[in-house]
N, C-alpha and C positions, 0 to 999 in steps of 0.2 A: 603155577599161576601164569596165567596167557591175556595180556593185552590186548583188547584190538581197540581198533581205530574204524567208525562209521561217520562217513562223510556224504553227501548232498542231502543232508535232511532237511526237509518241510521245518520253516522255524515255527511250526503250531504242534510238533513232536515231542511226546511231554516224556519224561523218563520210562513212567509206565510202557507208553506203548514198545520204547525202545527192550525194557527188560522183557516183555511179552514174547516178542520176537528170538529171542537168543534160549528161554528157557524150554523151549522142546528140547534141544540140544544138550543141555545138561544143566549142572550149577552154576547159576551168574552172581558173582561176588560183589560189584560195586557196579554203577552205570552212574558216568557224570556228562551231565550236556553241559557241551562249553557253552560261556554268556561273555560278550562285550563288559570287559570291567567299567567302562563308563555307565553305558548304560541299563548293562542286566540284561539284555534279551540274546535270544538265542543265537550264535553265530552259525548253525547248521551244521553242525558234527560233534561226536558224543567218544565215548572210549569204556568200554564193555571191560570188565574183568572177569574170566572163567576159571575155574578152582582143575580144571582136568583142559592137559593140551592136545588130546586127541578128540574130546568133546569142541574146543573151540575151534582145531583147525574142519570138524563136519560142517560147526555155523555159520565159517566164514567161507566154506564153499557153496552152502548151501543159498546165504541171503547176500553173497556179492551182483549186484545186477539187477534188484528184485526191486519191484515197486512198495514205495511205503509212503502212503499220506499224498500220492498223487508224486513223489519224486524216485528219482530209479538210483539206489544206493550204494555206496561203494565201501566195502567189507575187508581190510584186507587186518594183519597182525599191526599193529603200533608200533612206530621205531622210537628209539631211545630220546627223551628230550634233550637238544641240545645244550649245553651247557654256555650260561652266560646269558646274552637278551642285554643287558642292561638298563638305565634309564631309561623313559620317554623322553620323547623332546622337551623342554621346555621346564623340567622335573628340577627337584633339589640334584645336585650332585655332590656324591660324599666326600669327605675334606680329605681322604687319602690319596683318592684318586684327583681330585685337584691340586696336593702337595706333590705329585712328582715334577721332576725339571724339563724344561724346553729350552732348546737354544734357540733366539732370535737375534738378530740384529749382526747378523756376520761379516765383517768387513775384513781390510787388512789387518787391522792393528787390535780391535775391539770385537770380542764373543761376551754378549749378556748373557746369561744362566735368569732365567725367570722359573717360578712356582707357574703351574695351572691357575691356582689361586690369584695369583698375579695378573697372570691374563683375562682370568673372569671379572676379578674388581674392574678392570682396563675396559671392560666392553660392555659389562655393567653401567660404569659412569660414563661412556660415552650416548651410549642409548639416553641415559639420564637430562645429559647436556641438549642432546638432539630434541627430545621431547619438550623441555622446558625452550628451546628456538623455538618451537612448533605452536607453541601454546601463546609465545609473546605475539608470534602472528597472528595468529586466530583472534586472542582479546584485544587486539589496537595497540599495544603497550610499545609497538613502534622499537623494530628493529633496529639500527643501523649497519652498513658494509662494515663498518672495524668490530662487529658480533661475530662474524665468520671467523675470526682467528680463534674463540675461544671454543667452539665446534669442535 
């Protein structure tokens, strides 16, 4: 079984047309067009699956370079995904990976040992304090300068 990887495609390249393309060549197993998981649409590159590797390395010589849909394609084998990606920004993070230790606060005399955890609650409730300044601004509710110490 041979992976390939097809890149600059027309984001109006619907799987059809991709399997069309590969099956003079021989037996095509799976064709998945990758999509934006936010939004669903096309991101412009697909990954072909061929059941015979002497069949997909003809296809991949044959439609590297070649016009499809008005875009010139690039055809070559698929390399291994990489392992890992992690979260997005802005994502839950899982309680393991927030349970291991950090050293901060390194002086002479004093090493603190904090959790992930620790420092997420820490920056969490600081954003929180900051927001809640922000908002006293905005509605009139009248700051004063001895506010900044609990910031």
């Amino acid at each position: 079984m041979k992976n390939i990887y097809v890149g600059n495609l027309s984001f109006s390249t619907t799987e059809q047309t991709v399997r069309s393309l590969f099956e003079p060549f021989g037996t095509v197993g799976r064709v998945n067009i990758v999509t934006d998981r936010d939004t669903g649409q096309p991101r412009g590159l697909a990954f072909v699956e061929m059941a015979n590797d002497a069949e997909a390395a003809k296809a991949m010589a044959a439609l590297n370079g070649e016009d499809v849909d008005g875009k010139t394609v690039a055809v070559n084998e698929a390399r291994p995904k990489k392992a890992g990606g992690g979260p997005r920004p802005n994502n839950r993070v899982d309680i393991e990976e927030r349970a291991d230790p950090i050293v901060t606060g390194i002086d002479r005399s004093t090493v603190r040992v904090r959790t992930k955890a620790d420092a997420w609650a820490e920056e969490r409730s600081s954003v929180e304090r900051a927001n809640a300044w922000w908002m006293a601004i905005r509605t009139g509710e009248g700051v004063h300068i001895h506010d900044w110490g609990s910031c």
